[in-house]
ROSE-4610 file (N, C-alpha, C; in Angstrom, 1 decimal, always signed):
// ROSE-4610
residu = [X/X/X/X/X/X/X/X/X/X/X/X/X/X/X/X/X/X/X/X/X/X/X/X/X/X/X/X/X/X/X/X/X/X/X/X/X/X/X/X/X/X/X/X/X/X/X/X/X/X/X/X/X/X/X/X/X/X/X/X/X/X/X/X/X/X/X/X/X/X/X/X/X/X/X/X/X/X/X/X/X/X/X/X/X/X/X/X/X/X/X/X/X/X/X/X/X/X/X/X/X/X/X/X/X/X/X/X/X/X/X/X/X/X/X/X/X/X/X/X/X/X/X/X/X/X/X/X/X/X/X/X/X/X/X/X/X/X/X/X/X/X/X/X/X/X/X/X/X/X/X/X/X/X/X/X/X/X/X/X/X/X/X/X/X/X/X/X/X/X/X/X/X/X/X/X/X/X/X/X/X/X/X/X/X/X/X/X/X/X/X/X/X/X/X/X/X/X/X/X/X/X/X/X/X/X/X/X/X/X/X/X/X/X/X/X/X/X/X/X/X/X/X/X/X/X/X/X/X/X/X/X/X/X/X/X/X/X/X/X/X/X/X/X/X/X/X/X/X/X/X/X/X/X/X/X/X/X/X/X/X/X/X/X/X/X/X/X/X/X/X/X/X/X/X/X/X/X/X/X/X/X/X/X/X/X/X/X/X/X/X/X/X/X/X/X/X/X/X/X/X/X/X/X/X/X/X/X/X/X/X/X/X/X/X/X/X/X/X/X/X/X/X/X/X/X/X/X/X/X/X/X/X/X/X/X/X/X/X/X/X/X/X/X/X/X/X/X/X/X/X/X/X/X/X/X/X/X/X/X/X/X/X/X/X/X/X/X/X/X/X/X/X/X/X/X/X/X/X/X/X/X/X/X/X/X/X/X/X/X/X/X/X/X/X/X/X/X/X/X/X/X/X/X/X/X/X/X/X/X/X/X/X/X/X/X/X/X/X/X/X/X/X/X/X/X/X/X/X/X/X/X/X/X/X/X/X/X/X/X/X/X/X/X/X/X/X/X/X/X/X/X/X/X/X/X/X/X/X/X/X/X/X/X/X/X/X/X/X/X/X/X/X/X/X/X/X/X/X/X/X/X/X/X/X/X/X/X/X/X/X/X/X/X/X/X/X/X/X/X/X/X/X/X/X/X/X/X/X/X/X/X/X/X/X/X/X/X/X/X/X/X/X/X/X/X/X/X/X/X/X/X/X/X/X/X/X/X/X/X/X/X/X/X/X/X/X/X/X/X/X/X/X/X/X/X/X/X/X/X/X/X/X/X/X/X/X/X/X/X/X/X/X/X/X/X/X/X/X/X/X/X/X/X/X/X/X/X/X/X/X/X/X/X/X/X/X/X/X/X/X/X/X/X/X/X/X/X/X/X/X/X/X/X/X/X/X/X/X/X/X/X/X/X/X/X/X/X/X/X/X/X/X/X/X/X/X/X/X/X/X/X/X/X/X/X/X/X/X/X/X/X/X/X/X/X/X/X/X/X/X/X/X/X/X/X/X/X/X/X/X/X/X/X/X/X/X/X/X/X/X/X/X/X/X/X/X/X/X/X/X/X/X/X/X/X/X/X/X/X/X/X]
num = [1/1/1/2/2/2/3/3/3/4/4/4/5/5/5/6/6/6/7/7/7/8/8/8/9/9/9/10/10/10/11/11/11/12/12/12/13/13/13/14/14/14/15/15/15/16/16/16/17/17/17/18/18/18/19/19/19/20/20/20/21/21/21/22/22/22/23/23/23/24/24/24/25/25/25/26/26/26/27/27/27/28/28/28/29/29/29/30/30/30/31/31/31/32/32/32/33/33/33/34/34/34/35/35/35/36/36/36/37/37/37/38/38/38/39/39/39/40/40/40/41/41/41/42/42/42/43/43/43/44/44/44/45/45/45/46/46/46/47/47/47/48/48/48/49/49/49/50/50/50/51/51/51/52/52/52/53/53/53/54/54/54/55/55/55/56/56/56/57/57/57/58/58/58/59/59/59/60/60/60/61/61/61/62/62/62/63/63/63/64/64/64/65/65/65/66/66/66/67/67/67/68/68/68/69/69/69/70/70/70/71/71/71/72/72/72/73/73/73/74/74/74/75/75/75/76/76/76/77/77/77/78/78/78/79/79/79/80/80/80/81/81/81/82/82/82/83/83/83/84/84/84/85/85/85/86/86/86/87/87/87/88/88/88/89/89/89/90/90/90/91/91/91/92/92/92/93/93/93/94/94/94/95/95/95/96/96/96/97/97/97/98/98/98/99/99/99/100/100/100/101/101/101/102/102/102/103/103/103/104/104/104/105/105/105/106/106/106/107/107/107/108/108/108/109/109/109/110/110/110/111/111/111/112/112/112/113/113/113/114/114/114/115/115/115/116/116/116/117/117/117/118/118/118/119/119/119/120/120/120/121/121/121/122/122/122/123/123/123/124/124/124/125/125/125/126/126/126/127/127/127/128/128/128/129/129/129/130/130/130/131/131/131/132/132/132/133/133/133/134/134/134/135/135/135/136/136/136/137/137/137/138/138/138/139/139/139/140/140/140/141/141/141/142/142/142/143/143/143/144/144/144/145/145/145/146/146/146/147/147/147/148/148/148/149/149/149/150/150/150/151/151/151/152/152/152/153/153/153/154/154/154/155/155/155/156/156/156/157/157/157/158/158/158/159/159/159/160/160/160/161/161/161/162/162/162/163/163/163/164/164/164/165/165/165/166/166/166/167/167/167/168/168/168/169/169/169/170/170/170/171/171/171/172/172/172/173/173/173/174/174/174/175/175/175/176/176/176/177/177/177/178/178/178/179/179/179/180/180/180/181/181/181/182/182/182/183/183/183/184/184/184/185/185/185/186/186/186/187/187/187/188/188/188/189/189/189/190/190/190/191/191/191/192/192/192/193/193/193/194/194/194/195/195/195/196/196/196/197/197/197/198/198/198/199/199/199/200/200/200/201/201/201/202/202/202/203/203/203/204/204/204/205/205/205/206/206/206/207/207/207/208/208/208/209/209/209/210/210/210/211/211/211/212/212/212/213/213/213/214/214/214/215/215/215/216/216/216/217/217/217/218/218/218/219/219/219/220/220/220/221/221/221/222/222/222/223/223/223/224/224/224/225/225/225/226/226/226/227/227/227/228/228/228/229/229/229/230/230/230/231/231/231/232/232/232/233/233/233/234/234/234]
x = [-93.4/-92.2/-92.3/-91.3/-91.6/-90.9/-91.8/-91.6/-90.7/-90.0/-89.4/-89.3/-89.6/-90.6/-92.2/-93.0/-94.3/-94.7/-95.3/-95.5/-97.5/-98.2/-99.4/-100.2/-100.4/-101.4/-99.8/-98.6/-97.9/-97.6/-97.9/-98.1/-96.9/-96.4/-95.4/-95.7/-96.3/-95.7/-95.0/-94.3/-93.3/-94.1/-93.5/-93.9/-94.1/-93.2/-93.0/-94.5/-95.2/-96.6/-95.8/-95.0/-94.2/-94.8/-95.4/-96.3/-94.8/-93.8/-93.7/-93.6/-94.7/-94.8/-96.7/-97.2/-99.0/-100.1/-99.9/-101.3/-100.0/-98.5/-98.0/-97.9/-98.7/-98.6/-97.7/-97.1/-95.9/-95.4/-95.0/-94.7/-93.2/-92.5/-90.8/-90.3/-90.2/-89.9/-88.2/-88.4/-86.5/-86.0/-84.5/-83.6/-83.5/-83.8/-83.8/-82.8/-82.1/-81.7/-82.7/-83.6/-84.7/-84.0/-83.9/-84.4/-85.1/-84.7/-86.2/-85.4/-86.1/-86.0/-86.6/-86.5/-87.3/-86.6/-86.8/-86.4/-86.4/-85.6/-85.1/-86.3/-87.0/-88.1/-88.8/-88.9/-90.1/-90.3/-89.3/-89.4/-88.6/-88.2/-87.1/-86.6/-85.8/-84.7/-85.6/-86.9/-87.6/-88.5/-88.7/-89.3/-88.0/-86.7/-85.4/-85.4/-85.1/-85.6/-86.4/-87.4/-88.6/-88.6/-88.3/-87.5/-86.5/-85.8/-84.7/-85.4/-86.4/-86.8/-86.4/-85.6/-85.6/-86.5/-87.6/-88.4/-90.0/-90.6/-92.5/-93.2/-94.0/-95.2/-96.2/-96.6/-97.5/-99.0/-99.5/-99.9/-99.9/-100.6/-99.8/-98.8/-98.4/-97.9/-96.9/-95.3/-94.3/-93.7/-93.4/-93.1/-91.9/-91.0/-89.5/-89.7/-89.3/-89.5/-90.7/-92.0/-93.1/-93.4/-92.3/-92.2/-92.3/-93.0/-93.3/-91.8/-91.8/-90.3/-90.4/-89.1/-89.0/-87.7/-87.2/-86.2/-86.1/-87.1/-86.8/-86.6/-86.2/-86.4/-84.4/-84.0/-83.2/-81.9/-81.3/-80.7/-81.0/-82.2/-82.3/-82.3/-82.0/-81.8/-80.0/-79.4/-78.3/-78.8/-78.1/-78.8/-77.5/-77.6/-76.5/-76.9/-76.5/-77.1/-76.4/-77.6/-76.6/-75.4/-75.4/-74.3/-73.6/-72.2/-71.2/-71.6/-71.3/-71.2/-70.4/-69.5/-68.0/-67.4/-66.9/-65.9/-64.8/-64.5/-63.0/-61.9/-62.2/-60.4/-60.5/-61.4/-61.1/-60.5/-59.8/-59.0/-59.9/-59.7/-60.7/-60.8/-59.5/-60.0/-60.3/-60.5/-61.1/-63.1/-62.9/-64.4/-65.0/-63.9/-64.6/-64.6/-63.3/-63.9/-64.9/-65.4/-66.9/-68.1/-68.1/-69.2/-69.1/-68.1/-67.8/-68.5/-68.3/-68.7/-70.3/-70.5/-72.5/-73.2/-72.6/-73.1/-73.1/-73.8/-73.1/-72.9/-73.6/-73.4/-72.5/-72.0/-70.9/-69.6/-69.3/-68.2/-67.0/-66.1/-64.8/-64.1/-63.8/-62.6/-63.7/-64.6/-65.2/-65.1/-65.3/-65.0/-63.3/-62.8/-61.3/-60.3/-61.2/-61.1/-61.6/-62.9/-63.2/-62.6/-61.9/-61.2/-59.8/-59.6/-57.7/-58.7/-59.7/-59.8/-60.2/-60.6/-60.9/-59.2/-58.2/-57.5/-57.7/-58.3/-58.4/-57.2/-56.3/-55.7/-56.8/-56.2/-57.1/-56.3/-55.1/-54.7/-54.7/-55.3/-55.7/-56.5/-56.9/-58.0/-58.8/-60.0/-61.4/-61.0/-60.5/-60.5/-59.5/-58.7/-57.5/-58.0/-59.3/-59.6/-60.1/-60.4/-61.1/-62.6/-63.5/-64.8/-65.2/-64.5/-65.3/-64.1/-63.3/-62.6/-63.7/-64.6/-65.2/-66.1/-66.4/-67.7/-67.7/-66.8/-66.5/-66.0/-65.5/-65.1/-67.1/-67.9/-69.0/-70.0/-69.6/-70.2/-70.2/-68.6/-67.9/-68.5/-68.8/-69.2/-70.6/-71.2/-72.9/-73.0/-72.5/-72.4/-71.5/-70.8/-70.4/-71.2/-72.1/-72.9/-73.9/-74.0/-74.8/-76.5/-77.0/-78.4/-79.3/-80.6/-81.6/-82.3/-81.9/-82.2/-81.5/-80.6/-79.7/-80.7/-80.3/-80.7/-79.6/-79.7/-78.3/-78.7/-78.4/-79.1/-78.1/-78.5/-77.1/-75.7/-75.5/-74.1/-72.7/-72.9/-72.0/-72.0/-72.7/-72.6/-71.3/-70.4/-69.0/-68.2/-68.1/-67.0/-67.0/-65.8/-65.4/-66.1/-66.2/-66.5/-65.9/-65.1/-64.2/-64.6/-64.5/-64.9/-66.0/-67.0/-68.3/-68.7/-68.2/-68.5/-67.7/-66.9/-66.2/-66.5/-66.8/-67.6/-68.5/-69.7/-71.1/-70.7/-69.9/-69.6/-68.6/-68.1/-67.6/-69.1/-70.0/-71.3/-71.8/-72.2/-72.7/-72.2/-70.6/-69.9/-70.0/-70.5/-70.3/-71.7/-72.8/-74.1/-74.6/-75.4/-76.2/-77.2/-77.8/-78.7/-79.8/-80.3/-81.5/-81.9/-80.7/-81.2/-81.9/-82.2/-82.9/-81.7/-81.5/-81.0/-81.7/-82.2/-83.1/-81.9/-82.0/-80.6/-81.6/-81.5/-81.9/-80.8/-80.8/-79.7/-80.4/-79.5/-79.6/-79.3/-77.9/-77.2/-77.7/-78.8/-79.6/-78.9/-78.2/-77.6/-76.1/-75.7/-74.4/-75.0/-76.1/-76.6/-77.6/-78.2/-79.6/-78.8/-77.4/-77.6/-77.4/-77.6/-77.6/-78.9/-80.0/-81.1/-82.1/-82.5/-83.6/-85.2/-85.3/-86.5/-86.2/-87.3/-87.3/-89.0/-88.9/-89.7/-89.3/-90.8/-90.1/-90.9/-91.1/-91.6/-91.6/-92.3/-92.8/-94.1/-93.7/-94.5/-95.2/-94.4/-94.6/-95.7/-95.8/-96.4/-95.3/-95.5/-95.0/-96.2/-95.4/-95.9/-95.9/-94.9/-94.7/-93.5/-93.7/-92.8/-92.6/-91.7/-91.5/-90.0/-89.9/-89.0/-88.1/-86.6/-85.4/-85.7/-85.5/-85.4/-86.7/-88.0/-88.7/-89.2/-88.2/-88.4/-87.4/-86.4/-85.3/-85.7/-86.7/-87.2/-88.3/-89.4/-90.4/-90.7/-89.4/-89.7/-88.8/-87.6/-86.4/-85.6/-85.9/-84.9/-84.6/-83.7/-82.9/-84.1/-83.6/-84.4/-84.3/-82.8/-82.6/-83.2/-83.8/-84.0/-85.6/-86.4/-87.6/-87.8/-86.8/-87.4/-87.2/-86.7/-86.4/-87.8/-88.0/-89.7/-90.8/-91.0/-91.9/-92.1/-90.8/-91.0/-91.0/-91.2/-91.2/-92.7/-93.4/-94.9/-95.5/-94.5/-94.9/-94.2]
y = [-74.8/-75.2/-76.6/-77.4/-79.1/-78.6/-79.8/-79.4/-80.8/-80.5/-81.3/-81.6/-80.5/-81.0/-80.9/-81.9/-81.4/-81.9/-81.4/-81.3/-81.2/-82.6/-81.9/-82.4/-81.2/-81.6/-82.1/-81.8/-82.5/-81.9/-83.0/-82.8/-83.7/-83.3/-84.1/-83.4/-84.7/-84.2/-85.5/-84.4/-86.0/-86.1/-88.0/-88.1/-87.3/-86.4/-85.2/-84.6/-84.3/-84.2/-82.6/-82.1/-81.2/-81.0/-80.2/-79.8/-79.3/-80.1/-79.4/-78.9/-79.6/-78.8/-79.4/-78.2/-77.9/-77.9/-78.9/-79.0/-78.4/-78.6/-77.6/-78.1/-77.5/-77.5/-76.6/-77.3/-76.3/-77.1/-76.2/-77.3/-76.4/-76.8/-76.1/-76.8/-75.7/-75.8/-76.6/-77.4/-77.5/-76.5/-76.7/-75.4/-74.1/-74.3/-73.0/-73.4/-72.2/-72.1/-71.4/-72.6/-71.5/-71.9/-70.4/-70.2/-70.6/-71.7/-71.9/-71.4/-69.9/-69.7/-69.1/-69.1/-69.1/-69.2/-68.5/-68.9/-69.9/-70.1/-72.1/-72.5/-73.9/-74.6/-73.9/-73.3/-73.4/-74.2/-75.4/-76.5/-76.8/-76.1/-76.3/-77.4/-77.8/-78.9/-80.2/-80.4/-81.5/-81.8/-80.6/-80.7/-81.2/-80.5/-81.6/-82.4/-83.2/-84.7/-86.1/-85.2/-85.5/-86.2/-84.7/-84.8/-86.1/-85.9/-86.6/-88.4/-88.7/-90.0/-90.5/-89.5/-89.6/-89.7/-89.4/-89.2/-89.7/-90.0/-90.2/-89.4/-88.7/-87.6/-88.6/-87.6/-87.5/-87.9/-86.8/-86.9/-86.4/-86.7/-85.8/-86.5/-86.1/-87.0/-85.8/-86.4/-85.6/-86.3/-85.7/-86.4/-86.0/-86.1/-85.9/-86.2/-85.0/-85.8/-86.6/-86.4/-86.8/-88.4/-89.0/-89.7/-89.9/-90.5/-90.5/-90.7/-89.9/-90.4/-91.6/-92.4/-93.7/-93.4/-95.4/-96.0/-95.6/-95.6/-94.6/-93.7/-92.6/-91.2/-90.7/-92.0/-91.9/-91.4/-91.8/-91.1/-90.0/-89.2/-88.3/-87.0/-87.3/-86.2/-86.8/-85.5/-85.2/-84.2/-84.7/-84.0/-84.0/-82.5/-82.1/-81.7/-82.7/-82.8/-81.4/-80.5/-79.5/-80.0/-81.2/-81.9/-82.9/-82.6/-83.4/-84.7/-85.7/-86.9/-88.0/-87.4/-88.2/-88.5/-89.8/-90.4/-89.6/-89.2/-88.3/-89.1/-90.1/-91.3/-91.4/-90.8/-90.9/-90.1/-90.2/-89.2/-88.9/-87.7/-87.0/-88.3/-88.4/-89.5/-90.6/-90.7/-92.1/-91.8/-90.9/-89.9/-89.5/-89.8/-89.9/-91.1/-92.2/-93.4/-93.3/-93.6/-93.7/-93.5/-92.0/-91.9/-92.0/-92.7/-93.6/-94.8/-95.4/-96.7/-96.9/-96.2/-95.9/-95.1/-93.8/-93.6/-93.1/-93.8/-94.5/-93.1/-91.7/-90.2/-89.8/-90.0/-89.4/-88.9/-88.0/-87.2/-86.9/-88.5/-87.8/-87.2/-86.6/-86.2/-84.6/-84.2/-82.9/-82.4/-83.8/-83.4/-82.9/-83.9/-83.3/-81.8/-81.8/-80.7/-79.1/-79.3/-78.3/-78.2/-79.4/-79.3/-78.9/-79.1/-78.3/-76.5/-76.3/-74.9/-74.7/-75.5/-74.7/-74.8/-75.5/-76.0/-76.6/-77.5/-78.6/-80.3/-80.5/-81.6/-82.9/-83.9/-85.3/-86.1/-85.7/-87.0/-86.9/-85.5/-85.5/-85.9/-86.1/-86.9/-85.8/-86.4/-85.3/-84.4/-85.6/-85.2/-83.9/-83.5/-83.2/-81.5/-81.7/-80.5/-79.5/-77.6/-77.6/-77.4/-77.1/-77.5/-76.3/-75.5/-74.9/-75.4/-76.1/-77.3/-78.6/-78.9/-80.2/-80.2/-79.0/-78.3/-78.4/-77.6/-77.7/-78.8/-80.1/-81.7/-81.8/-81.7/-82.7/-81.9/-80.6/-79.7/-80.3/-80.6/-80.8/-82.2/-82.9/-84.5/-84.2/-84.1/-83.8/-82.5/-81.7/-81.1/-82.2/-83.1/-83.7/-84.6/-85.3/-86.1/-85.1/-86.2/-85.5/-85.9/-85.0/-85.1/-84.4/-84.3/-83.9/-82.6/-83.0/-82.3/-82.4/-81.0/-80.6/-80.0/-80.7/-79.8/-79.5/-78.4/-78.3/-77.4/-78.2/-77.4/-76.5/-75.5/-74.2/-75.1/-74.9/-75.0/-74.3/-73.4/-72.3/-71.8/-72.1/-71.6/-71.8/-72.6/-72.8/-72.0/-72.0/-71.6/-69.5/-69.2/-68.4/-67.3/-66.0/-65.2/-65.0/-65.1/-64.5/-65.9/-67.5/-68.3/-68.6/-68.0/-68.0/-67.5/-66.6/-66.4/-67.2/-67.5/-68.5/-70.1/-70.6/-71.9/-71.4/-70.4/-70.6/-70.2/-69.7/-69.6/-70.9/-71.8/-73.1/-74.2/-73.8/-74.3/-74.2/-72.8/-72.4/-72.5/-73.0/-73.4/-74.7/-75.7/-76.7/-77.6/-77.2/-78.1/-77.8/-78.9/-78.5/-77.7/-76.8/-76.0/-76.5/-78.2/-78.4/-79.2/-78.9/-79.5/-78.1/-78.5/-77.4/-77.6/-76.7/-76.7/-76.1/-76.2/-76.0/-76.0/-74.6/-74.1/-73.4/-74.3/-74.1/-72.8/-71.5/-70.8/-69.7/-69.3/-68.0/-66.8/-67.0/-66.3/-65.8/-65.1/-65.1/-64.1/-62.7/-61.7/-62.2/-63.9/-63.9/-65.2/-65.6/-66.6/-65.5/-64.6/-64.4/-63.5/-63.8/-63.0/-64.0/-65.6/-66.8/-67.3/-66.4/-67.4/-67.0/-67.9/-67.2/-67.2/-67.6/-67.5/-68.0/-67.7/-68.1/-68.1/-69.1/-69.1/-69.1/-68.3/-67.8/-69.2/-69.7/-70.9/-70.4/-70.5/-70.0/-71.1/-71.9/-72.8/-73.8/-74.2/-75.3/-75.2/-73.6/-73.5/-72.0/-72.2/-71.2/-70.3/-68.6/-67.6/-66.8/-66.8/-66.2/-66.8/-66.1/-67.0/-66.0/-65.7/-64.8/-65.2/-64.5/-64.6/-63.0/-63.6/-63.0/-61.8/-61.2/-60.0/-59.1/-59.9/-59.3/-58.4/-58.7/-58.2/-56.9/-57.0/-56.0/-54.6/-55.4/-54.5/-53.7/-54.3/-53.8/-53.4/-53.7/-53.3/-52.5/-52.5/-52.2/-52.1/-54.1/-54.2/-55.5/-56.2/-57.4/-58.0/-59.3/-60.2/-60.6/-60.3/-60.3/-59.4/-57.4/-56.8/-57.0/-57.8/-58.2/-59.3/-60.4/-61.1/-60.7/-59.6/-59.0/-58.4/-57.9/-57.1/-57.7/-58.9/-60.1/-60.7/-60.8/-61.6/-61.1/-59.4/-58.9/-58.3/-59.5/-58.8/-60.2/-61.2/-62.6/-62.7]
z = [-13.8/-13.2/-12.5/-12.7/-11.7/-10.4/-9.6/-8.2/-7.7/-7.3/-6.4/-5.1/-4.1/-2.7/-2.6/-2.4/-2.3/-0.7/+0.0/+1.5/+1.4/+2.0/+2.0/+3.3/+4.2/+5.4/+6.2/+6.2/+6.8/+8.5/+9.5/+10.7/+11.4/+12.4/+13.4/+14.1/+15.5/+17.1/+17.7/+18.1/+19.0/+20.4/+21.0/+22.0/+23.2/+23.4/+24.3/+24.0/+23.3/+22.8/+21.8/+22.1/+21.1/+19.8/+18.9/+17.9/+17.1/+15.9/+15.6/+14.2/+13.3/+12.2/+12.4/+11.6/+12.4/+10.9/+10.3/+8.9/+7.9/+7.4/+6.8/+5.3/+4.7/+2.7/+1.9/+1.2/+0.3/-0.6/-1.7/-3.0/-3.0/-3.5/-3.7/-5.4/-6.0/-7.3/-7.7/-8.6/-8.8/-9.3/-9.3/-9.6/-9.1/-8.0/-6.9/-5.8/-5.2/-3.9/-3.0/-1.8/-1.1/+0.0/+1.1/+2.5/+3.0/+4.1/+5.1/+6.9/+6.7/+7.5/+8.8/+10.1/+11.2/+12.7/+14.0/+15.0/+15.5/+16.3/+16.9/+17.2/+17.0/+17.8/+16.6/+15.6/+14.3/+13.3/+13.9/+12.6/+11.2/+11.8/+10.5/+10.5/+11.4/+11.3/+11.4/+11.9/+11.5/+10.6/+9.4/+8.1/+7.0/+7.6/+7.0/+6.9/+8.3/+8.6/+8.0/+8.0/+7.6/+5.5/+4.9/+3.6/+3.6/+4.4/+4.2/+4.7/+5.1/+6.1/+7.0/+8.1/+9.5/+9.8/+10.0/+10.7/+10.0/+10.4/+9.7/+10.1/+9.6/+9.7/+10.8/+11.7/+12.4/+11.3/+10.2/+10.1/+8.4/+7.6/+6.0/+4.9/+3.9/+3.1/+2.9/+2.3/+1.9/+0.2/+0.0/-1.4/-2.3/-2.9/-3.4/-4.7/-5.5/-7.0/-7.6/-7.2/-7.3/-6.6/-5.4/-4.7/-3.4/-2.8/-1.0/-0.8/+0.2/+1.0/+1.1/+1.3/+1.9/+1.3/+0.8/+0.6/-0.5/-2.0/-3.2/-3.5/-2.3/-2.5/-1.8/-1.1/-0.5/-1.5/-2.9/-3.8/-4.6/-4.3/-4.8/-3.7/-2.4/-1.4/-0.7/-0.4/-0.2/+1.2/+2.6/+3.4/+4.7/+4.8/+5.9/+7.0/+8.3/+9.6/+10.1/+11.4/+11.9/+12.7/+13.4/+14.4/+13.3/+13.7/+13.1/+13.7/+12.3/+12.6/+12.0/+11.1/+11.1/+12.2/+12.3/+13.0/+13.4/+15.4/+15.0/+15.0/+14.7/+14.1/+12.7/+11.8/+10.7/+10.0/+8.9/+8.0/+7.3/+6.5/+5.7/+4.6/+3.8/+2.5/+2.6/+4.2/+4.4/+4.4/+5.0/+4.5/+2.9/+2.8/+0.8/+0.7/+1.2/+0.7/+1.4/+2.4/+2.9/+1.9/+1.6/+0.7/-0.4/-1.4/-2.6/-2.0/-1.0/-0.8/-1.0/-0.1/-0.3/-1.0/-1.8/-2.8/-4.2/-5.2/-6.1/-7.1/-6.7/-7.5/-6.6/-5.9/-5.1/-6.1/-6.1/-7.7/-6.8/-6.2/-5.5/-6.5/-7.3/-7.9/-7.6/-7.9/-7.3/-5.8/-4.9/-3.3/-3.5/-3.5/-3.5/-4.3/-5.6/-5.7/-4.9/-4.4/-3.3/-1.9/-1.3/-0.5/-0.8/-1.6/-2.2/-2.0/-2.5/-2.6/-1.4/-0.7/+0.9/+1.6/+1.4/+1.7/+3.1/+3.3/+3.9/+3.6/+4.3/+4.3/+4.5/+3.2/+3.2/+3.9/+4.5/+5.3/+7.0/+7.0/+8.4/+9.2/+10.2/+10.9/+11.6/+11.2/+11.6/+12.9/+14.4/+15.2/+15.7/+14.4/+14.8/+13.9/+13.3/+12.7/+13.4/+13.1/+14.1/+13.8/+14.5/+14.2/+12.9/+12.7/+11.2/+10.2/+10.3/+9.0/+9.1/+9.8/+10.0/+9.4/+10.0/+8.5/+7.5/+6.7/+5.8/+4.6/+5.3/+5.1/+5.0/+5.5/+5.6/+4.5/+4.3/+3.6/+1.9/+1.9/+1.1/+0.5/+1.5/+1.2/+0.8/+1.4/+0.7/-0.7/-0.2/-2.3/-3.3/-2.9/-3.8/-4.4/-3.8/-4.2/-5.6/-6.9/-7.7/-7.5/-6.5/-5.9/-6.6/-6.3/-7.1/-5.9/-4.4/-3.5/-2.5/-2.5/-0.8/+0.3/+1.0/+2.3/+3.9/+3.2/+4.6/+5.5/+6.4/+7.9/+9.1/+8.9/+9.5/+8.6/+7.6/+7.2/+7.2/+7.5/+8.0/+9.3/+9.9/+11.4/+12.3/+12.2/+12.7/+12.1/+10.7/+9.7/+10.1/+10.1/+9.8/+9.4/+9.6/+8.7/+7.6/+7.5/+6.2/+5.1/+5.7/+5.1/+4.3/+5.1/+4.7/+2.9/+2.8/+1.0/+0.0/+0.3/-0.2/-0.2/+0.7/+0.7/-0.2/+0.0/-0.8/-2.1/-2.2/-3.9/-4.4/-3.7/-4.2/-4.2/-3.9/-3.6/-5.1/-4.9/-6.2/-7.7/-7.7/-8.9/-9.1/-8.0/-7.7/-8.3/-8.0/-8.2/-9.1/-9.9/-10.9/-10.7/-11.7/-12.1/-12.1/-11.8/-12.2/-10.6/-10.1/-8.4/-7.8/-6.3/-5.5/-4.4/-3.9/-2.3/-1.4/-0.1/+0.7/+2.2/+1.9/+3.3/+4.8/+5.7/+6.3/+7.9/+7.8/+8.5/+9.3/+10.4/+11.0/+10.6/+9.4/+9.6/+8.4/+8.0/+6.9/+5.7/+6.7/+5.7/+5.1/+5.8/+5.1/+3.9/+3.7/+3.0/+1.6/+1.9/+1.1/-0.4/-0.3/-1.7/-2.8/-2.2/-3.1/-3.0/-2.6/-2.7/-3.6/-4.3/-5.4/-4.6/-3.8/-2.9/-1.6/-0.2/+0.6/+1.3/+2.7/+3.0/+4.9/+5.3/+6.8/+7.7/+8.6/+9.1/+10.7/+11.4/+12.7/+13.5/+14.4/+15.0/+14.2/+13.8/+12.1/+11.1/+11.3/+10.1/+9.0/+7.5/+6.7/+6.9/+7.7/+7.6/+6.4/+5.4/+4.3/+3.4/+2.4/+1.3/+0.0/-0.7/-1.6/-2.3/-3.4/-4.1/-3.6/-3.0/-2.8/-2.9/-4.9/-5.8/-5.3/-4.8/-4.9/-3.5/-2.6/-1.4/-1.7/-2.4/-2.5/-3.5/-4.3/-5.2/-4.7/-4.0/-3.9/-2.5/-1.7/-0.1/+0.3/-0.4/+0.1/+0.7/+0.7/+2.3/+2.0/+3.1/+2.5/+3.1/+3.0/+3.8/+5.1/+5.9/+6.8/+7.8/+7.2/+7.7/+7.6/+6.4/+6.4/+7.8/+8.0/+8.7/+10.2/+10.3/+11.5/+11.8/+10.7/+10.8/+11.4/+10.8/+10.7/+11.5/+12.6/+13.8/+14.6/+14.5/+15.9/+15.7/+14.9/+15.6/+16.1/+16.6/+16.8/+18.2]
């Protein structure tokens, strides 16, 4: 199977002297939806980052598509920050123009049709949305790009209950089969019945890692009730 994230010896501490990912190696296959998931402060959101070229490794190399992060790797990751960061004086279609303008796989006629299905108005302004519609507008912009690697960080966490399976199934109709998405969430039992693997991450390092089916089959339990297990011996 080709890999599309490879991670080796990769180390970050921030100036704070903050440790937070610790020697971590992992290869992530394309064409998967994986879980990275873990309690707050285990690194998640800055192994995103990191992927994405926010940030530079402490120590270790990261690689996308058999490519060091940098400026070449920048079109082939699609990456959704947990904090909003649209303009709140802009209109939504001024938000597609936006990411028509900068990027060049950006599929507006796919954004706008997922927003008619969320029903979301394009002529309204961010600011006037409420924060699980804002979501959904930014959710909307980064699946629309045709990427090679999503990473969305708590993407549902504002939206709705009732919302919530509905977005991830306009998700799932939406992206190619030969990208990876790399969903970083809490809310693990309204996410894990779209994921074909996951991995659990605890003080920046991966404690365990398995395939979805195989926790269900062979444990008998979701994944949400596994990771409940798992961290209450930590």
């Amino acid at each position: 199977m080709e890999t599309i994230l490879q991670c080796s010896h990769l180390t970050k501490r921030y100036k704070s002297g903050t440790l937070a990912l610790d020697d971590l190696s992992l290869m992530l296959p394309k064409g998967e939806i994986i879980g990275l998931l873990g309690p707050n402060g285990s690194g998640k959101t800055t192994l995103l980052k990191l992927t994405a070229g926010l940030l530079t490794p402490t120590r270790g190399e990261i690689a996308v598509d058999g490519m060091r992060v940098g400026a070449s790797t920048k079109s082939a990751v699609s990456y959704l920050p947990e904090r909003t960061y649209l303009s709140p004086a802009m209109r939504v279609d001024e938000c597609l123009n936006l990411f028509a303008t900068f990027y060049f796989d950006f599929d507006r006629a796919r954004a706008e049709e997922m927003l008619r299905l969320l029903a979301v108005p394009t002529d309204a302004k961010i600011k006037t949305l409420s924060k699980g519609t804002r979501e959904k507008v930014q959710l909307v912009l980064v699946m629309s790009r045709r990427a090679k690697l999503y990473l969305l960080d708590e993407p549902i966490a504002g939206v709705d209950p009732a919302a919530r399976d509905y977005i991830l199934n306009t998700i799932l109709k939406n992206y190619d089969r030969e990208s990876t998405i790399l969903i970083s969430t809490h809310l693990i039992s309204d996410v894990e019945n779209v994921l074909d693997s996951f991995l659990f991450i605890k003080n920046g390092k991966v404690i365990c890692r398995d395939r979805a089916a195989a926790v269900r089959e062979q444990r008998g339990q979701t994944i949400d009730q596994f990771f409940r297990e798992v961290f209450r011996c930590y």
